[in-house]
py3Dmol code that shows the C-alpha trace and the ligand (Angstrom):
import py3Dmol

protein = """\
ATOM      1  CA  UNK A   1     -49.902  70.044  -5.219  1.00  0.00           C
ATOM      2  CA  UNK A   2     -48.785  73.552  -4.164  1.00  0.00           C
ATOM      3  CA  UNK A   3     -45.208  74.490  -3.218  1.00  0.00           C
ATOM      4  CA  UNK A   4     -46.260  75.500  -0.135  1.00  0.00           C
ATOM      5  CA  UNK A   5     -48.044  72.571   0.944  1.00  0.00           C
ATOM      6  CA  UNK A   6     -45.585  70.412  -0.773  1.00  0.00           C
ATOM      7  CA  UNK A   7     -42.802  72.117   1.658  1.00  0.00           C
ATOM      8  CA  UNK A   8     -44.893  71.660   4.772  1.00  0.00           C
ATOM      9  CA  UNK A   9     -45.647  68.050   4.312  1.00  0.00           C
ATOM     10  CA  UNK A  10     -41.832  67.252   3.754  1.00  0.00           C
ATOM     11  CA  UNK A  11     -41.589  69.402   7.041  1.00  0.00           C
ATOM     12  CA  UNK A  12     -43.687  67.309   8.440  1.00  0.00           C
ATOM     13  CA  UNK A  13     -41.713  64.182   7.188  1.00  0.00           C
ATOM     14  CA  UNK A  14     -38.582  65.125   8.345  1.00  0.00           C
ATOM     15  CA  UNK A  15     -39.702  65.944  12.198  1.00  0.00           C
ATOM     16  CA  UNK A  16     -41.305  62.443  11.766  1.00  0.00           C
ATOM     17  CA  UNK A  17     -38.148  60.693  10.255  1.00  0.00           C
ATOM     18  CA  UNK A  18     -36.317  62.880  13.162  1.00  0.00           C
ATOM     19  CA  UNK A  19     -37.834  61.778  15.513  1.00  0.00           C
ATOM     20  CA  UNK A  20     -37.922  57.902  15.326  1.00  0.00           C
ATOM     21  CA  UNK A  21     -36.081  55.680  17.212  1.00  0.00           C
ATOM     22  CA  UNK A  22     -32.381  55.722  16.416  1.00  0.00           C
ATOM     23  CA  UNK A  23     -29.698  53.476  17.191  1.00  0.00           C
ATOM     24  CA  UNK A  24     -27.400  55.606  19.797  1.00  0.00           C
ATOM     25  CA  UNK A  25     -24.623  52.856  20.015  1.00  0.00           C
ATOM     26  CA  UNK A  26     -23.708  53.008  16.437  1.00  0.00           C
ATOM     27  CA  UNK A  27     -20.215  52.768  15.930  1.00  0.00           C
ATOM     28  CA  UNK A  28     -19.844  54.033  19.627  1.00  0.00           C
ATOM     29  CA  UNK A  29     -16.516  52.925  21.713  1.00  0.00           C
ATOM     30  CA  UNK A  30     -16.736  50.230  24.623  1.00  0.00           C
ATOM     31  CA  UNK A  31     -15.213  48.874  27.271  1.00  0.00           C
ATOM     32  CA  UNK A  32     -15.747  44.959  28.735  1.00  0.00           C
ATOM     33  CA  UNK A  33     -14.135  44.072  32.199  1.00  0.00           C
ATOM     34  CA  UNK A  34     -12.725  40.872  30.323  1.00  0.00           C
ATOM     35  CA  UNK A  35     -12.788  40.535  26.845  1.00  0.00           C
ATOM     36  CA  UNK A  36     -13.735  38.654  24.277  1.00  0.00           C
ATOM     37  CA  UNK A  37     -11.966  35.106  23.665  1.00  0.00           C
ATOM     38  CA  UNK A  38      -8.602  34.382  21.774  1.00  0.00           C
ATOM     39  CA  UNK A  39     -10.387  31.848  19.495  1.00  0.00           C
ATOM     40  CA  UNK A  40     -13.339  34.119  18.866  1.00  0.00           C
ATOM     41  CA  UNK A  41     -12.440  37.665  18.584  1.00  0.00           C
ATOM     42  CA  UNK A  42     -13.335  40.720  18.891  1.00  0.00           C
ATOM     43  CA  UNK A  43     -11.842  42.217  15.714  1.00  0.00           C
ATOM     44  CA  UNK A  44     -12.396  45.817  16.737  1.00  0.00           C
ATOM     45  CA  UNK A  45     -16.044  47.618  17.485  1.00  0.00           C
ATOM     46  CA  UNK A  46     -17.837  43.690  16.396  1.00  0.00           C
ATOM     47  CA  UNK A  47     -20.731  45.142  19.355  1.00  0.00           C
ATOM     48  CA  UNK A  48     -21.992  48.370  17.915  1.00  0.00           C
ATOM     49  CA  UNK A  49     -20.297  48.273  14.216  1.00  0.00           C
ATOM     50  CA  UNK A  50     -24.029  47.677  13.306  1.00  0.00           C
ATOM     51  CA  UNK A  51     -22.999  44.251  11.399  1.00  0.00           C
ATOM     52  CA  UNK A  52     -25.480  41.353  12.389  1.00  0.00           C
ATOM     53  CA  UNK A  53     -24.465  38.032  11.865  1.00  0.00           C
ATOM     54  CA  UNK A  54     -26.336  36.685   8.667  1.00  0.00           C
ATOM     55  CA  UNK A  55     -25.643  32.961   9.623  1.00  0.00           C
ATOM     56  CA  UNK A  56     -27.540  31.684  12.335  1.00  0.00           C
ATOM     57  CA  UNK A  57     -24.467  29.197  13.915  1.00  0.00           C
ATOM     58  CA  UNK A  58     -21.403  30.458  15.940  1.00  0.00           C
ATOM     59  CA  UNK A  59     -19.196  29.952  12.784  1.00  0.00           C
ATOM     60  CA  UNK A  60     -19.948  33.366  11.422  1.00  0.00           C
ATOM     61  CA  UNK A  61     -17.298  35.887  11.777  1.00  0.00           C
ATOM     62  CA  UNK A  62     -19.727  38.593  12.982  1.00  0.00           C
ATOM     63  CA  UNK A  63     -20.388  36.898  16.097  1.00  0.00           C
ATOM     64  CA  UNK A  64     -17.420  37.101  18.718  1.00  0.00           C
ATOM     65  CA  UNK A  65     -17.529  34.988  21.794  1.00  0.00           C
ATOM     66  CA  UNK A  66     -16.776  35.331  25.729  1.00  0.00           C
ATOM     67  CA  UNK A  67     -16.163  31.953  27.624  1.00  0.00           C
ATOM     68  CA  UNK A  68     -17.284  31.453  31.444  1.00  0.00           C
ATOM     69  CA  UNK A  69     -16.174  33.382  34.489  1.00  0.00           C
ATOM     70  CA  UNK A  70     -19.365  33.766  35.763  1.00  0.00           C
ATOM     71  CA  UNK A  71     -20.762  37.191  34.365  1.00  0.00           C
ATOM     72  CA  UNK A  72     -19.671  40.115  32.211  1.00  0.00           C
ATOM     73  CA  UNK A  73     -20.254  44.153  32.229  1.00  0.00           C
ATOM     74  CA  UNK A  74     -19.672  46.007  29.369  1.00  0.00           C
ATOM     75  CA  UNK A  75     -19.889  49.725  29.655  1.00  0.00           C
ATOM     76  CA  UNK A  76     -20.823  51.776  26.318  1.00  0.00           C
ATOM     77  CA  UNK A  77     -19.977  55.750  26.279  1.00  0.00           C
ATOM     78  CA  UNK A  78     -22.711  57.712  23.899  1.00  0.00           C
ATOM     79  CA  UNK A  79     -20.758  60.582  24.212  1.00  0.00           C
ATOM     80  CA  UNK A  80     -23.578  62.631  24.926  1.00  0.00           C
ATOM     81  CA  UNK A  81     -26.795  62.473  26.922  1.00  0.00           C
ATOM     82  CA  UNK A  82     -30.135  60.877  25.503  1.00  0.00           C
ATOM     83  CA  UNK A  83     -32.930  59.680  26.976  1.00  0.00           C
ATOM     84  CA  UNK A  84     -32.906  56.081  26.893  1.00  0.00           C
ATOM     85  CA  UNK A  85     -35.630  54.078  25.661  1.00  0.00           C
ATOM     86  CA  UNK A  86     -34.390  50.337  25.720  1.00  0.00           C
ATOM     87  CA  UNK A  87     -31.458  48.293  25.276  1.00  0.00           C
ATOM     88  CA  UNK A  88     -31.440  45.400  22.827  1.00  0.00           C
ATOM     89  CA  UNK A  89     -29.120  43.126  23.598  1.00  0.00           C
ATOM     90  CA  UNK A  90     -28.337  39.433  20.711  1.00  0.00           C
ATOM     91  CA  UNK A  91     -27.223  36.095  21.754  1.00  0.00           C
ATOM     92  CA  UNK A  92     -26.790  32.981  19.915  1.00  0.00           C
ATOM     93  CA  UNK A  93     -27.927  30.006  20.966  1.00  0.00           C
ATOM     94  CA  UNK A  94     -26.457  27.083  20.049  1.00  0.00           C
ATOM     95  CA  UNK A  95     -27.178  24.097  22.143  1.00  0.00           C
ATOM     96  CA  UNK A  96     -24.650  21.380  20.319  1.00  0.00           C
ATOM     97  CA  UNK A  97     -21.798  23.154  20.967  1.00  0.00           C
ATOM     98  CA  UNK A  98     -22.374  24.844  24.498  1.00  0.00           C
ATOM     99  CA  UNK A  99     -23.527  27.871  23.109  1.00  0.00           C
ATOM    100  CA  UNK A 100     -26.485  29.700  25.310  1.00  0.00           C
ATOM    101  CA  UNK A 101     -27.809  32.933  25.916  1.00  0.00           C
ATOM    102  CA  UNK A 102     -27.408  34.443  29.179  1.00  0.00           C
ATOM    103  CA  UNK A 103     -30.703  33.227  31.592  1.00  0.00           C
ATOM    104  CA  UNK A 104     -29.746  36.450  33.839  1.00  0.00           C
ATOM    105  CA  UNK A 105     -29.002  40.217  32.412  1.00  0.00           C
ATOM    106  CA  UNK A 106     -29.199  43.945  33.768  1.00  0.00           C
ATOM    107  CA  UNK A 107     -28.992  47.294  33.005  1.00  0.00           C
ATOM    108  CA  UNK A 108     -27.804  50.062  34.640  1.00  0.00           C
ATOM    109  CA  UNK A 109     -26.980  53.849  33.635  1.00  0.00           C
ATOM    110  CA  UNK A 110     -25.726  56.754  34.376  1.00  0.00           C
ATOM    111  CA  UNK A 111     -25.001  60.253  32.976  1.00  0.00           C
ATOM    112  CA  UNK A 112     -21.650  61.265  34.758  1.00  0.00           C
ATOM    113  CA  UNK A 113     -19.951  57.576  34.958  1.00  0.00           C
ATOM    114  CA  UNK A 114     -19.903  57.558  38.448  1.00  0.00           C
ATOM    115  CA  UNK A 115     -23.350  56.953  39.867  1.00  0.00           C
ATOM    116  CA  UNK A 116     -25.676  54.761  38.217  1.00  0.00           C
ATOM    117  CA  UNK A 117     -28.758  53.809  38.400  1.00  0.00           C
ATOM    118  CA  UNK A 118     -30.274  50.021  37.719  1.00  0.00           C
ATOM    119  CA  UNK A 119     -32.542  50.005  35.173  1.00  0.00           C
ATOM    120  CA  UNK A 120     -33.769  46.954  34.313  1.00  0.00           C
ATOM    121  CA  UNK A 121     -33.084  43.056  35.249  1.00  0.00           C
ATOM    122  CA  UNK A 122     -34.632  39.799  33.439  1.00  0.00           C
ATOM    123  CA  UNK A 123     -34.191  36.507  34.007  1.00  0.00           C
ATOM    124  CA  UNK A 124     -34.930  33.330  31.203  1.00  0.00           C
ATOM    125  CA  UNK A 125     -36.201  30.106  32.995  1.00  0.00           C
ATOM    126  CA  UNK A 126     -34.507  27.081  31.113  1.00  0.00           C
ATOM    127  CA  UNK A 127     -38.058  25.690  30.695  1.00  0.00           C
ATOM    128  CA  UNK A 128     -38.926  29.000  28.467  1.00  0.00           C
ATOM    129  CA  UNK A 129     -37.106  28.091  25.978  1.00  0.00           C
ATOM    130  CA  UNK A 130     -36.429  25.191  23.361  1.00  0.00           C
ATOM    131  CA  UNK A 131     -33.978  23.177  24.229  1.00  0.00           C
ATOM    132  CA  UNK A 132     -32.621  21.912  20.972  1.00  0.00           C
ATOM    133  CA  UNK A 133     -31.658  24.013  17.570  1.00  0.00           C
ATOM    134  CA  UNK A 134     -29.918  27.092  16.435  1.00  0.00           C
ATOM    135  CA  UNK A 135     -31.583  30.342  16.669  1.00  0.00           C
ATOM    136  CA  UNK A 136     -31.057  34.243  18.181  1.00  0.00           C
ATOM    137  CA  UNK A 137     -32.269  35.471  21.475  1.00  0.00           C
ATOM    138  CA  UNK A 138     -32.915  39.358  21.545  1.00  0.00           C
ATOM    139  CA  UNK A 139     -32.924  40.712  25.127  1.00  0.00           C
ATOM    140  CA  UNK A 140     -35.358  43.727  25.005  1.00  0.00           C
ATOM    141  CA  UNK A 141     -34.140  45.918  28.208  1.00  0.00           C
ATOM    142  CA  UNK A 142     -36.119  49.068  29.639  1.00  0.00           C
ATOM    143  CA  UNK A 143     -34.503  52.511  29.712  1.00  0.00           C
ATOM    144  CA  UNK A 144     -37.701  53.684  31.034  1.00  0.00           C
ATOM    145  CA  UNK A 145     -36.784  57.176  29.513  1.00  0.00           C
ATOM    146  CA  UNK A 146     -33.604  57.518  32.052  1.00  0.00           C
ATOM    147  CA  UNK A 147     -31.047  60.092  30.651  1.00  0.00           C
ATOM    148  CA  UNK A 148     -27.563  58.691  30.353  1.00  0.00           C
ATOM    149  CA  UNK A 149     -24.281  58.460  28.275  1.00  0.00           C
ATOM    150  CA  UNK A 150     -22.896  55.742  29.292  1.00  0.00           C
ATOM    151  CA  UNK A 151     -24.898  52.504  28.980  1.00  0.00           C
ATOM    152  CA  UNK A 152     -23.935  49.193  31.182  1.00  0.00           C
ATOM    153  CA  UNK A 153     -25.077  46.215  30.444  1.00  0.00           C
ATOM    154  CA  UNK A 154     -24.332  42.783  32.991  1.00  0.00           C
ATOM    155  CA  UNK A 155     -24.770  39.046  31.886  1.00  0.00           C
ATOM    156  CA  UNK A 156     -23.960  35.713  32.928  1.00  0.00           C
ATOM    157  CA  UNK A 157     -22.327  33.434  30.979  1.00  0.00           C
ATOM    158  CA  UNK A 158     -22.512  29.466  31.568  1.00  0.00           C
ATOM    159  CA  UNK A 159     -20.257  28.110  28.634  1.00  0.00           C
ATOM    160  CA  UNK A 160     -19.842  30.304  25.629  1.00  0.00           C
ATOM    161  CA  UNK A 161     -22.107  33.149  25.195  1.00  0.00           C
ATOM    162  CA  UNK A 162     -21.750  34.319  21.039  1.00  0.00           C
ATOM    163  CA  UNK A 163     -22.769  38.043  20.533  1.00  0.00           C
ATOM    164  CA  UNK A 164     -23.152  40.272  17.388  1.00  0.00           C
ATOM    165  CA  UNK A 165     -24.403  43.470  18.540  1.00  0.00           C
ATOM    166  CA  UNK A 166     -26.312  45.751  21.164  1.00  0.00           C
ATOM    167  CA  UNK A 167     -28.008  48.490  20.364  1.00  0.00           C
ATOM    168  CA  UNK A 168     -29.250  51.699  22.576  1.00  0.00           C
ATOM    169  CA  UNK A 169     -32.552  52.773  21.179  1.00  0.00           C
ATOM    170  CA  UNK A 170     -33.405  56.458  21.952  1.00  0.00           C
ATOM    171  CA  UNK A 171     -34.777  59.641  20.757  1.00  0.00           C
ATOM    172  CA  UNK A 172     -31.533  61.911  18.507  1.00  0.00           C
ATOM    173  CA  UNK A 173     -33.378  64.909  19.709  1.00  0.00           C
ATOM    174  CA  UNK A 174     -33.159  64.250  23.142  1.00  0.00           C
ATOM    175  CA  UNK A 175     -29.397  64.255  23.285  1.00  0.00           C
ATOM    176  CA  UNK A 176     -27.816  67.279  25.521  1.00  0.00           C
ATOM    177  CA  UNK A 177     -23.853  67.835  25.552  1.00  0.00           C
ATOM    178  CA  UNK A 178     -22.670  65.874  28.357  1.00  0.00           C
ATOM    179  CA  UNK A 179     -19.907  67.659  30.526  1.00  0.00           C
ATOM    180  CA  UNK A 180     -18.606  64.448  32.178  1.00  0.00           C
ATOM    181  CA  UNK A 181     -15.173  64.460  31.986  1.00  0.00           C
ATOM    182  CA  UNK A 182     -14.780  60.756  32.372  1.00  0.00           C
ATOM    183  CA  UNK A 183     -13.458  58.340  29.793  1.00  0.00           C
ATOM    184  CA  UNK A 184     -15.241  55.226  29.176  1.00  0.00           C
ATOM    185  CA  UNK A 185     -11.895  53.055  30.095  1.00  0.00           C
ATOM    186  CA  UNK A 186     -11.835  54.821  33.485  1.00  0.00           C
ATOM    187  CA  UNK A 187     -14.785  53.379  34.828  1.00  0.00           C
ATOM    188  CA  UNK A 188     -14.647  51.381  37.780  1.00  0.00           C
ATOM    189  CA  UNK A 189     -16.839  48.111  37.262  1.00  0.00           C
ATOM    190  CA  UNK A 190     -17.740  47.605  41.459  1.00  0.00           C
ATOM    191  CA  UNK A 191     -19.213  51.183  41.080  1.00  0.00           C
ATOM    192  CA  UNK A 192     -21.542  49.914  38.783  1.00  0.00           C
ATOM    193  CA  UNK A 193     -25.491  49.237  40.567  1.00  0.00           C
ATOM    194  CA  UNK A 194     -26.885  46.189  39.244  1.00  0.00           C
ATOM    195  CA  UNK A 195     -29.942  43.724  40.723  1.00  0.00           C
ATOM    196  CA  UNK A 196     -27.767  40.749  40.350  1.00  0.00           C
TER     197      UNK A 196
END
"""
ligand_1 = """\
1
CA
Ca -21.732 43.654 15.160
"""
view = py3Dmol.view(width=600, height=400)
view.addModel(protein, "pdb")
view.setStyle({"model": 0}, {"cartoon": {"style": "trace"}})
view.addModel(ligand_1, "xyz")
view.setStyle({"model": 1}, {"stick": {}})
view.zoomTo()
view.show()
């Protein structure tokens, strides 16, 4: 093959590799309006650390664990703005021990951290799903292309809901600085638009 064409098709491969879908939350900081329980921690960044957890049973330490109170939001900063293609959210079921995914879970964003925009909302019938055995749920959430840095994400929780990571899938080349001035921990929860 020619240099020159040899150059052009690794061009070519880069823009292409560029390009692809890309994990935005990566090692990105958080914030949850209650966090994760004593028994089943939280050991620092367990959401978007980009460790999955290879057992399929609550006992594996990459799984951390939030216990009832009806529904939680967590709120992840990007630090920059991206448009937003969807929001993949895991959840371990495990109907022995009172372990279930959420049935009911939104998305909202927003670029600024102050107004937001709903996203997306899904709901899981009890009937959709087995009701016996071990196994992951992946909630598949649309961006719909929305720009935003920070990413909020609401579930309920019945019992125990067991979580290893989300992860905000999105163009790199779309991000733009962001010139919010905003920190992720000063975000106020109510202001937060959700369709449940
Ligand atoms: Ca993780």
């Amino acid at each position: 093959m020619k240099r020159g064409l040899l150059l052009a098709l690794i061009l070519v491969l880069s823009a292409v590799a560029l390009a692809a879908p890309t994990n935005l939350a990566l090692n990105k900081e958080y914030v949850f309006n209650i966090g994760a329980h004593a028994n089943y921690p939280d050991s620092g960044n367990e959401l978007t650390d980009g460790k999955y957890a290879r057992a399929v049973g609550y006992g594996d330490p990459d799984f951390f664990a939030v216990l009832r109170e009806d529904y939680r939001i967590v709120v992840i900063d990007l630090e920059a703005v991206y448009k937003i293609d969807k929001v993949l959210c895991n959840f371990l079921n495990q109907y022995d021990v009172g372990c279930y995914r959420p049935s009911q879970i939104a998305l909202s964003l927003s670029e600024d951290g102050r107004r937001w925009r709903s996203a997306d909302y899904q709901e899981v019938y009890e009937d959709e799903l087995p009701k016996t055995g071990t196994y992951l749920h992946r909630y598949e959430l649309d961006g719909g292309g929305m720009k935003a840095r920070y990413v909020a994400v609401k579930f309920n929780c019945e019992i125990w809901v067991f979580i290893d990571e989300f992860e905000v899938i999105g163009d790199p080349d779309t991000k733009q600085e962001s010139t919010a001035k905003i920190s992720v921990y000063d975000i106020d929860f109510e202001d937060i638009d959700f369709e449940f």
